[in-house]
C-alpha positions in Angstrom: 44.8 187.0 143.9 45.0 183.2 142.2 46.5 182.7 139.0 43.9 181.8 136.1 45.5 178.6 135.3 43.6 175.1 134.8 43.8 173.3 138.1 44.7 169.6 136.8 45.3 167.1 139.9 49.2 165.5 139.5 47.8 161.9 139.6 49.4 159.4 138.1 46.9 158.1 135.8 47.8 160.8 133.4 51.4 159.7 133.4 49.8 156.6 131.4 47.7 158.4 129.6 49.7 160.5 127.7 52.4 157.8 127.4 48.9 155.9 125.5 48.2 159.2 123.7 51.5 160.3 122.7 53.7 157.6 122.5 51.2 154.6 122.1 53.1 152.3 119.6 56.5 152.6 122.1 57.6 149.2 122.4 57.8 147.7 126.0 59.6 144.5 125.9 59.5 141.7 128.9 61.6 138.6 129.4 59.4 136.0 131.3 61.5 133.1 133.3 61.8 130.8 130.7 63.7 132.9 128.4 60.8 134.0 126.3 60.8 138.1 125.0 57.2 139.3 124.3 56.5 142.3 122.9 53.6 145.3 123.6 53.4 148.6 123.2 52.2 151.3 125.9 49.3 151.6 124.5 48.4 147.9 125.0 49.8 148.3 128.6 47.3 151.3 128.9 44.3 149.2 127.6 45.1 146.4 129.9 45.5 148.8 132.8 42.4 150.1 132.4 40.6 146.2 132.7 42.8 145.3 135.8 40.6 148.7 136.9 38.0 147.1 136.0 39.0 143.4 137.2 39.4 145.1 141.0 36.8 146.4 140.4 34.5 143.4 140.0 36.6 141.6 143.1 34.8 144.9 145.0 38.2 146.6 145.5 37.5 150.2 147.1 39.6 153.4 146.7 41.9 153.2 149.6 41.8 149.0 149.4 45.7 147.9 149.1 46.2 145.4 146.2 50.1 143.9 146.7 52.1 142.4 144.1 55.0 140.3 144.2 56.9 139.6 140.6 59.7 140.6 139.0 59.5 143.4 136.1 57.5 142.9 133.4 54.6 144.3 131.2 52.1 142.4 132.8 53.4 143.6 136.2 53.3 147.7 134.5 49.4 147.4 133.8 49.0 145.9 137.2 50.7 148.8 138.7 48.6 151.8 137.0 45.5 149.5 137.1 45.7 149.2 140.8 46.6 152.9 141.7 45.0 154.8 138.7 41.5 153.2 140.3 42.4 154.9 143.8 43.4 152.0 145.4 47.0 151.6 146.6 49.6 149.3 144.7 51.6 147.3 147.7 55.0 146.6 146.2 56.1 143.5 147.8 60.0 142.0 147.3 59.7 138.4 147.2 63.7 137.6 148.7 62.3 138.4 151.5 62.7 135.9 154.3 59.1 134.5 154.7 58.6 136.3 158.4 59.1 139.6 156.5 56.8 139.0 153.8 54.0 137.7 156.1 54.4 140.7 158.8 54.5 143.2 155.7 51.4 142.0 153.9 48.7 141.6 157.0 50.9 144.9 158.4 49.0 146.4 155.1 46.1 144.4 154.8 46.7 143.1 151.4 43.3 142.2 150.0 44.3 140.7 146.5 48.0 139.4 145.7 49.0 139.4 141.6 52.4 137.3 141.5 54.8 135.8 139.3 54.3 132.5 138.7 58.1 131.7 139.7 56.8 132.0 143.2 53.7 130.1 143.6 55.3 127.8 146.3 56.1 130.9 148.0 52.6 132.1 147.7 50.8 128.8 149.1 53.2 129.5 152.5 51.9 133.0 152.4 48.5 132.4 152.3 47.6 130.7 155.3 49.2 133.2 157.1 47.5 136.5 155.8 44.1 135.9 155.3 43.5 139.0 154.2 44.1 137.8 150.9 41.0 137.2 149.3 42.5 136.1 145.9 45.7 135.6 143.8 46.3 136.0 140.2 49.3 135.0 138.5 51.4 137.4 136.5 50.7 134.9 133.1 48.5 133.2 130.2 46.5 130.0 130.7 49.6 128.5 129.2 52.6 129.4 132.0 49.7 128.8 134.9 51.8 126.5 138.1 49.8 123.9 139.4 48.8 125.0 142.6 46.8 123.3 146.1 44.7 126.6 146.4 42.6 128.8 143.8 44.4 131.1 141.2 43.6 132.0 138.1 45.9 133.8 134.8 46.4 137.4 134.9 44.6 137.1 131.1 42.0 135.0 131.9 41.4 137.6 134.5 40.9 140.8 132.6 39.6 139.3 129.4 36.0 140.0 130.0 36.2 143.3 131.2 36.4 146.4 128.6 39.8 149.1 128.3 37.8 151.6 129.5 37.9 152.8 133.4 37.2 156.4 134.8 40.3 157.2 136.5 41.4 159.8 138.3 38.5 162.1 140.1 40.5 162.0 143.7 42.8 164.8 144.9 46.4 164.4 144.3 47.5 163.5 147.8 45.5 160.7 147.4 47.7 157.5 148.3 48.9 155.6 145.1 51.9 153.4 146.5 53.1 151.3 149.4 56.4 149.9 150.0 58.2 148.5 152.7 61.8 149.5 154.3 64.2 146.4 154.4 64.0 146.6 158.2 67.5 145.9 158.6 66.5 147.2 162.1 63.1 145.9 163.5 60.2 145.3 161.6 59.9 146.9 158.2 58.2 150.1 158.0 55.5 151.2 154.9 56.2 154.6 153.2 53.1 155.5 151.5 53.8 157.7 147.9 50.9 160.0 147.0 49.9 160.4 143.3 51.4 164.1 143.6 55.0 162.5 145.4 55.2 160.2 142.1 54.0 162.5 139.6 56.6 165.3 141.0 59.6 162.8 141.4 59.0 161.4 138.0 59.5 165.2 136.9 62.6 165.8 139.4 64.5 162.3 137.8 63.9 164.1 134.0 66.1 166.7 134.7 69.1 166.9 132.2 71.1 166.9 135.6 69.6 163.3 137.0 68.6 160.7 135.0 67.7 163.0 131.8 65.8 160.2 129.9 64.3 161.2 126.4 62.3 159.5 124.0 65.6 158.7 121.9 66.5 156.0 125.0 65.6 152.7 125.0 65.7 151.9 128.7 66.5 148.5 130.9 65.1 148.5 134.1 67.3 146.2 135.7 66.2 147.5 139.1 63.2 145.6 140.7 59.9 147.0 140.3 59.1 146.0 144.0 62.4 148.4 145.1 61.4 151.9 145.7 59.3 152.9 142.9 61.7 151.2 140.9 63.5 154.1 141.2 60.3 156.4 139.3 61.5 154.4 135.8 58.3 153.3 136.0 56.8 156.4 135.5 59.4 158.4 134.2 60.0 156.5 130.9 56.7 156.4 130.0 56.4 160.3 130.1 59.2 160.5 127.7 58.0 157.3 125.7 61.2 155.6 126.0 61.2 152.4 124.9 60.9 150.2 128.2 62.6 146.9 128.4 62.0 144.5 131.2 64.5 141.9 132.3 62.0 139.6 134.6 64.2 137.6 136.9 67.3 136.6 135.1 69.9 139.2 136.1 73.3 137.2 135.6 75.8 138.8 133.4 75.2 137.1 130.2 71.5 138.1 130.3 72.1 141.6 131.2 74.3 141.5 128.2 72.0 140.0 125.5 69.5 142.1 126.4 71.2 145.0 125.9 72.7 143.9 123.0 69.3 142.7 121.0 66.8 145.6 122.4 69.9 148.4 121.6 69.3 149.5 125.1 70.9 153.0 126.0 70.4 153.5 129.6 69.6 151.2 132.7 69.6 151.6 136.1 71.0 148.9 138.4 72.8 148.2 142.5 76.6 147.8 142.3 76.4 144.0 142.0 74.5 143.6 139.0 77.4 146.0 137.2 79.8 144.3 138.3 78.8 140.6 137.2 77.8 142.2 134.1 81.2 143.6 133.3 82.9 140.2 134.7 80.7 138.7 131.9 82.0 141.3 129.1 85.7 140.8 130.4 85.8 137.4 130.4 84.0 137.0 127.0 86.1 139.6 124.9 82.7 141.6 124.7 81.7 145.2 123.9 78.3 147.9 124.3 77.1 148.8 120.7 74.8 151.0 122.0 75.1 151.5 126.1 75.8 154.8 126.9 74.9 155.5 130.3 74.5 153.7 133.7 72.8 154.8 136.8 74.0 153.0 140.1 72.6 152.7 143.2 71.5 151.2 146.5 74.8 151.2 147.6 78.0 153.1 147.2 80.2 152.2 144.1 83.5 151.0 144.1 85.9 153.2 141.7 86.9 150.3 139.8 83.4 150.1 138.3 83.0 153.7 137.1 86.8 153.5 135.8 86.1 150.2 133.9 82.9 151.6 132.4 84.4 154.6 130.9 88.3 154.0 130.3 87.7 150.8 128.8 83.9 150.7 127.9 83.3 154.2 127.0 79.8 154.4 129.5 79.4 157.3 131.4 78.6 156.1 134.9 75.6 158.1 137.1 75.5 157.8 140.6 72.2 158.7 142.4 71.6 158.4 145.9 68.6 157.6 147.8 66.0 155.2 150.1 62.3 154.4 149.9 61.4 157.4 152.4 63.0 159.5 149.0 60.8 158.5 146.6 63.7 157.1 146.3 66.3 159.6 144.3 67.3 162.5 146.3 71.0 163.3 144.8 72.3 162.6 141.6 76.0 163.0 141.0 76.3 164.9 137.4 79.2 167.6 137.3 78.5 170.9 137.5 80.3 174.1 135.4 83.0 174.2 138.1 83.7 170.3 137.9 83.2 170.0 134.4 86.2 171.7 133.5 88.3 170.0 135.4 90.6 167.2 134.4 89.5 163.4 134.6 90.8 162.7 137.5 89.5 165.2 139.5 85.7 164.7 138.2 86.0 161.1 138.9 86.4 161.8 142.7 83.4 163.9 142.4 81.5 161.2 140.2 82.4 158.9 143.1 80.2 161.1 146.0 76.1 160.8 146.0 75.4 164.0 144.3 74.2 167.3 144.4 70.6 167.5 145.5 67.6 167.5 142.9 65.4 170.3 142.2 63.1 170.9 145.2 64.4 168.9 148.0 66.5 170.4 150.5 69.2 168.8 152.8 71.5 169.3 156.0 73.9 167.9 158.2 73.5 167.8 162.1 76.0 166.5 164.8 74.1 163.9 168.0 72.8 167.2 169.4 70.9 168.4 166.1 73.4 171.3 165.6 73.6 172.3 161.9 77.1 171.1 160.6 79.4 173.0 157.7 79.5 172.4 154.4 83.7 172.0 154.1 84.0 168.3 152.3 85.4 167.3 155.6 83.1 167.6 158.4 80.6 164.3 158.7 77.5 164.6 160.2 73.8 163.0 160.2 72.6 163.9 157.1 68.7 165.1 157.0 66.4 165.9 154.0 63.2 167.7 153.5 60.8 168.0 150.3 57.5 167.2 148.7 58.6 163.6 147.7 60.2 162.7 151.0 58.1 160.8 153.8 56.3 163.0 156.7 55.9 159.2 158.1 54.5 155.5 158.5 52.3 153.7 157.4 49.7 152.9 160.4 52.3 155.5 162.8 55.1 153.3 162.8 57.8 155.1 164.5 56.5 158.4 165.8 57.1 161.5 164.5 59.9 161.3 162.2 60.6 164.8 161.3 62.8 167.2 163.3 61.7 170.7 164.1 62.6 172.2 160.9 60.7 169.4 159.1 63.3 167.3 158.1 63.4 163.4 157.5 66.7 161.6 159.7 68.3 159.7 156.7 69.9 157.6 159.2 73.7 158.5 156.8 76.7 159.9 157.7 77.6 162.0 155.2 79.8 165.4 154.2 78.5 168.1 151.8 81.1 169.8 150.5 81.3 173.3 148.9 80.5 172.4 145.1 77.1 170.7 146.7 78.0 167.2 146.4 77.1 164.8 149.2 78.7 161.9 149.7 77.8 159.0 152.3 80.7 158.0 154.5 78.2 155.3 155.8 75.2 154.1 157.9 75.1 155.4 160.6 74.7 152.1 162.3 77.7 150.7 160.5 80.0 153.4 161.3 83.4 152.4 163.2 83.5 154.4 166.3 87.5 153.8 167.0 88.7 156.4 169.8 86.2 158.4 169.8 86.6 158.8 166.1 84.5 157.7 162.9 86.0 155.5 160.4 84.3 155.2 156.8 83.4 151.5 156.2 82.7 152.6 153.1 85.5 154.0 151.8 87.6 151.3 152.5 85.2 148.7 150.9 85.2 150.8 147.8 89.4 151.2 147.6 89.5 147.2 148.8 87.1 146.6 145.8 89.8 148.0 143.3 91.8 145.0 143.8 92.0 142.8 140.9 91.5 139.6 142.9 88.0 140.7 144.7 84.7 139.9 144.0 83.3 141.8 147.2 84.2 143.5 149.9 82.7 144.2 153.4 84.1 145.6 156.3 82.3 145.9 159.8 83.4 146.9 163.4 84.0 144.2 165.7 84.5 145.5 169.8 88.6 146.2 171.0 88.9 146.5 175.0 90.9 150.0 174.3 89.3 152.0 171.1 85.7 150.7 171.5 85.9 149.3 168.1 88.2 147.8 165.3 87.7 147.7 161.4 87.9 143.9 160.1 87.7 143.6 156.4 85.8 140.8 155.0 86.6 139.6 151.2 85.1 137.5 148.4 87.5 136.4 145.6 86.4 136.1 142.3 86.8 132.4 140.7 90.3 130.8 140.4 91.3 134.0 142.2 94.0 134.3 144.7 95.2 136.7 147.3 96.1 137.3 151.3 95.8 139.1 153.9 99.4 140.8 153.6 98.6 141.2 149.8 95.3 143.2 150.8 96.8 144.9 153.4 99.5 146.3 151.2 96.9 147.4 148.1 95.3 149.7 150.9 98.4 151.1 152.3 98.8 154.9 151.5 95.1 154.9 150.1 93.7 155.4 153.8 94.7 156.7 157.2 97.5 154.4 158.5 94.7 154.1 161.9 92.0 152.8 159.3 93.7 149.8 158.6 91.5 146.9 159.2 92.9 145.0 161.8 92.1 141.6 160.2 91.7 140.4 157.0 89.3 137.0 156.7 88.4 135.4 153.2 84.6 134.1 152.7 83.2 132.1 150.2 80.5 134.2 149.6 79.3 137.5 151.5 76.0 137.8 152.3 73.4 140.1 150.5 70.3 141.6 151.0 67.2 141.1 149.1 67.9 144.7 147.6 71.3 143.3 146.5 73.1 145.3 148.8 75.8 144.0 151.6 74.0 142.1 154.4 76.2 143.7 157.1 73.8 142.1 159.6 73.9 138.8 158.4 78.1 139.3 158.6 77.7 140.4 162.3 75.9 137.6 163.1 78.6 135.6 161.4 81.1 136.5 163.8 79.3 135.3 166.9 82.6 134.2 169.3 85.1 135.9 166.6 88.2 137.8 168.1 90.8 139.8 166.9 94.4 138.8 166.1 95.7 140.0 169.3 92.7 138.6 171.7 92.3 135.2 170.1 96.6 135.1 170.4 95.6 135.4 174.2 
């Protein structure tokens, strides 16, 4: 017997809708590159949503037809992004630090048919667009006004929808009907497309609501310092607007005197960020004698964070820091690490180290640990294994078959982390599995080294790879970045570590960089640092 309730499709259109409805004169603010702060409302985002419907339309985009955008966050981008998938077509995501080999294999890989960019990058779009000539047409992210002089045909994102009404039936396609399409950084081979349905979106947004993940409400006025072309931009994107949060968006500028003013002038409440942006937003505050007014909470990452950011946020900032863990093949946010009964009532201390893991797992998902063999793996806090995940907003697979079949029997996605889960629930990633040390048969935690090296006062960053020994297969090295007018050495780092990991964890050299490499995410480019080392030995080799 079926239930007699209304069958309503979870697309995302209504997501929109109701933020139009219910919450239409919520402000959305957006910071173009010069500087400028406009102002709309969702309601204006809605209406212009619903001519870039319209706009495809007319340029004889089809249900199904990709439409790619490349820009940084901002209103106009938001109507692009429901006018695109609300139609039926799917909205292509793509991240414009890129190098240019990535961008061009990733847009004819999807068969890109239109390209809506910010106008920051119209040099990178005339060396794109010889090169996929699937795109039929590009309009910038802009008014007449802010156009770039360009050697091929654009036109303004306004100048494009003007003559087309705010009025577009959308909807009338089954929920698993494809909505989104973005790329893994294929740190590993070509990148790979993970393609969101309208019901994957729709049911994340309502998994990241939760008062034990992200727990946004209509009293938050939210930055969304994390890219729109990253990962659903986490489900922000369509999680504020549910709530009618006020949504502000940064645009390009992410150094930490911007992040600042902008939370300072928009009274912003939460934002989600990667562990660098946090950090040269609290060098910022440190170094200028500033304070939050109105910040309360952050959500980091992308990447593990270091305990000197959560410490500094709270002890001396008073901002509660959340950690959430995830990748694009998530949706992206699989864990969030909020305490539970047992670890609220324990002292500070003690709930920082569980603030410090991923998280325990949202509502709906499902997760386990396997060894090489695909044996299931205990839940003791001790015991690392691959970790695997399963649920309705986790990938089944790739765009165009890319990789196979990428479940296991059981139906669960290979993460490609190492991680423990230990008996409170919290997960926590003791790395890639790619960039685990294998030294003697045993697994050392880049990770948690980085993370204790990055509580030194003189460090900007912190990287540590394995490099190949003739006797334990392979030795940690530990590669820092000093903050300006810094100093420190290898005996000084060496000491701050000691008693804070296994005495066989100790890197076995220390080497100071100008600058260590990241990835367009913002996260460590541990590849990049390989390829770094090319002829590099250790202390004891090169000694020889």
């Amino acid at each position: 017997m079926d239930g007699l309730m209304q069958n309503v499709p979870l697309t995302v259109d209504r997501v929109i809708d109701h933020a139009a409805a219910w919450h239409g004169g919520r402000e959305v603010v957006s910071r173009d590159a010069d500087g400028r702060v406009t102002r709309t409302t969702y309601a204006a985002v809605h209406a212009d949503a619903k001519r870039v419907s319209n706009a495809l339309a007319a340029e004889g985009i089809k249900p199904g037809d990709r439409v790619a955008t490349m820009a940084w966050n901002g209103a106009r981008h938001l109507a692009a992004w429901y006018g695109a998938s609300c139609m039926g077509a799917v909205l292509h995501t793509l991240n414009p630090r890129l190098f240019m080999e990535q961008i061009v294999y990733i847009a004819n890989h999807a068969g890109d048919r239109l390209l809506l960019a910010d106008p920051a990058i119209a040099d990178l779009v005339g060396q794109l667009l010889p090169q996929v000539p699937s795109i039929e047409k590009v309009v910038f992210l802009c008014d007449r006004a802010s156009m770039p002089a360009t050697a091929y045909p654009a036109v303004a994102f306004d100048d494009w929808i003007a003559p087309y009404p705010a009025d577009h039936a959308w909807g009338q396609f089954g929920e698993n009907t494809a909505c989104g399409l973005c790329y893994t950084s294929g740190t590993t081979g070509n990148p790979k497309g993970v393609l969101y349905s309208h019901r994957s979106n729709y049911i994340h947004a309502l998994m990241t609501l939760q008062r034990d993940a992200l727990a946004l409400s209509a009293r938050d006025t939210v930055l969304l310092v994390v890219p729109m072309y990253h990962a659903n931009a986490w489900g922000v994107v369509f999680s504020a607007p549910i709530v009618g949060a006020k949504l502000v968006l940064p645009g390009q500028r992410m150094d930490g005197e911007s992040i600042y003013n902008l939370i300072e002038q928009e009274g912003v409440t939460y934002s989600s960020a990667v562990p660098t942006v946090w950090q040269m937003l609290l060098q910022y505050v440190q170094e200028n004698g500033k304070r939050f007014s109105t910040l309360q909470r952050v959500t980091i990452g992308g990447s593990a964070c270091p305990e000197s950011i959560v410490r500094t946020f709270r002890d001396d900032y008073g901002v509660d820091v959340i950690q959430g863990w995830g990748m694009t093949e998530t949706s992206p946010l699989g864990t969030v690490s909020v305490p539970n009964a047992a670890v609220a009532a324990m002292d500070d201390d003690a709930q920082l180290a569980h603030k410090l893991k991923q998280g325990r797992l949202l509502f709906g998902l499902d997760m386990k640990l396997v060894d090489d063999a695909g044996n299931r793996l205990p839940h003791d806090g001790k015991t690392p294994g691959r970790l695997l995940i399963k649920g309705p907003t986790i990938a089944s697979g790739y765009f165009g078959g890319d990789g196979g079949d990428v479940l296991d029997g059981e139906g669960f996605f290979d993460t490609g982390d190492v991680a423990t889960i230990d008996a409170q629930g919290y997960m926590q990633i003791t790395d890639r599995a790619k960039d685990v040390v294998k030294s003697g048969g045993e697994w050392i935690s880049s990770i948690e080294i980085e993370n204790i090296a990055m509580g030194h006062p003189a460090l900007a960053n912190a990287a540590v790879v394995g490099v190949a020994h003739p006797k334990w297969d392979e030795r940690p090295i530990l590669i820092c970045q000093l903050k300006p007018g810094a100093s420190a050495n290898a005996d000084e780092l060496r000491g701050f570590l000691t008693g804070k990991i296994a005495t066989w964890w100790m890197p076995d050299d220390v080497l100071f960089v100008d600058e260590i490499p990241l990835g367009p995410t913002g996260k460590i480019d541990k590849r990049a640092i390989r390829a770094g080392l090319t002829g590099y030995k250790l202390p004891f080799e090169a000694s020889r």
